[in-house]
C-alpha positions in Angstrom: 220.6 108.9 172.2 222.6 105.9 173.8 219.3 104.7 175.5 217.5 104.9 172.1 220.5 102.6 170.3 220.6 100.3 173.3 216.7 99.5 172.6 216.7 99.4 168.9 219.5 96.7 169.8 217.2 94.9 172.0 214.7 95.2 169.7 217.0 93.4 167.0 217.9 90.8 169.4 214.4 89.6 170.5 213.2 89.3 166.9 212.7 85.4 166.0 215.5 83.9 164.2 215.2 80.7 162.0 216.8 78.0 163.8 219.9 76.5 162.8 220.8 74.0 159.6 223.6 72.6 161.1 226.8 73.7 162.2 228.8 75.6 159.4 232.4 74.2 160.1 233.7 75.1 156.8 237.8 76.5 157.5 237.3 75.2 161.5 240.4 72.4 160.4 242.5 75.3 158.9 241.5 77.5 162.0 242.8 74.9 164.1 246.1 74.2 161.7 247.1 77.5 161.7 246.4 78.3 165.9 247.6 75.6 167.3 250.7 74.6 164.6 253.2 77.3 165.9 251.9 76.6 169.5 253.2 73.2 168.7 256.1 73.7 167.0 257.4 75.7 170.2 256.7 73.3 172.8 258.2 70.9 170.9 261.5 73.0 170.8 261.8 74.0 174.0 261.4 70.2 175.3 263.3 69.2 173.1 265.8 71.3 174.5 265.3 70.8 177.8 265.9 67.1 177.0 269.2 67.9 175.3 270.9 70.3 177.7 270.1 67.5 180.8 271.6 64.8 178.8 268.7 62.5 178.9 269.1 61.4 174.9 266.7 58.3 175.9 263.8 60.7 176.5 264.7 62.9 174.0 264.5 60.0 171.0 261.1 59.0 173.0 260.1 63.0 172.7 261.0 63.3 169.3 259.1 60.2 167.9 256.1 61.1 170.1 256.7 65.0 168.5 256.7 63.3 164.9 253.3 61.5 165.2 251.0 64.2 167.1 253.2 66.7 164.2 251.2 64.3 161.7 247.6 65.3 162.6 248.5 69.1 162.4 250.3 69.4 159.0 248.7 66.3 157.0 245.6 67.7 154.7 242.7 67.1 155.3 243.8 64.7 158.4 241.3 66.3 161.4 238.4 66.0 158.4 238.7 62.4 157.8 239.4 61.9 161.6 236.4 63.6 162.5 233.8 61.9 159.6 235.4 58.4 161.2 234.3 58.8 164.8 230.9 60.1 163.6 230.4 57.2 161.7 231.3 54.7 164.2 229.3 56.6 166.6 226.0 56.3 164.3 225.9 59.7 163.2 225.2 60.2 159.7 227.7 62.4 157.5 226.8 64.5 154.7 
């Protein structure tokens, strides 16, 4: 039974596909929002901290600013899009 599943798998597998129309990257810049947003937001913290409780307020205002403008690119709409059509289009590639 397993062996008979495992081939009509195979089987399924070596059929021809149609190739590819281009990548579908349709929710990839929410995706990315809402992975690596948090995962930001707790770096930033714990710097930040880290900063604060060795007294080094210099390097903290530094942090901060720094923390502000990457911050930009994760909770600005539609930022990574526009980002992303700009380099392809200074690179030559054409964008639909």
């Amino acid at each position: 039974m397993i062996l008979k599943t495992i081939l009509l798998h195979a089987v399924d597998l070596a059929q021809p596909t149609a190739p590819p129309q281009g990548v579908n990257t349709q929710g990839l810049a929410d995706f990315l929002r809402t992975f690596f947003a948090p995962l930001f937001l707790v770096i930033v913290s714990v710097v930040a901290l880290f900063f604060l409780f060795t007294r080094e307020i210099t390097r903290f205002v530094q942090f901060i600013i720094l923390a502000i403008a990457i911050g930009v690119i994760f909770y600005v709409p539609n930022i990574i899009e526009v980002t992303a059509k700009a380099i392809a289009g200074a690179l030559g590639i054409s964008v639909g």
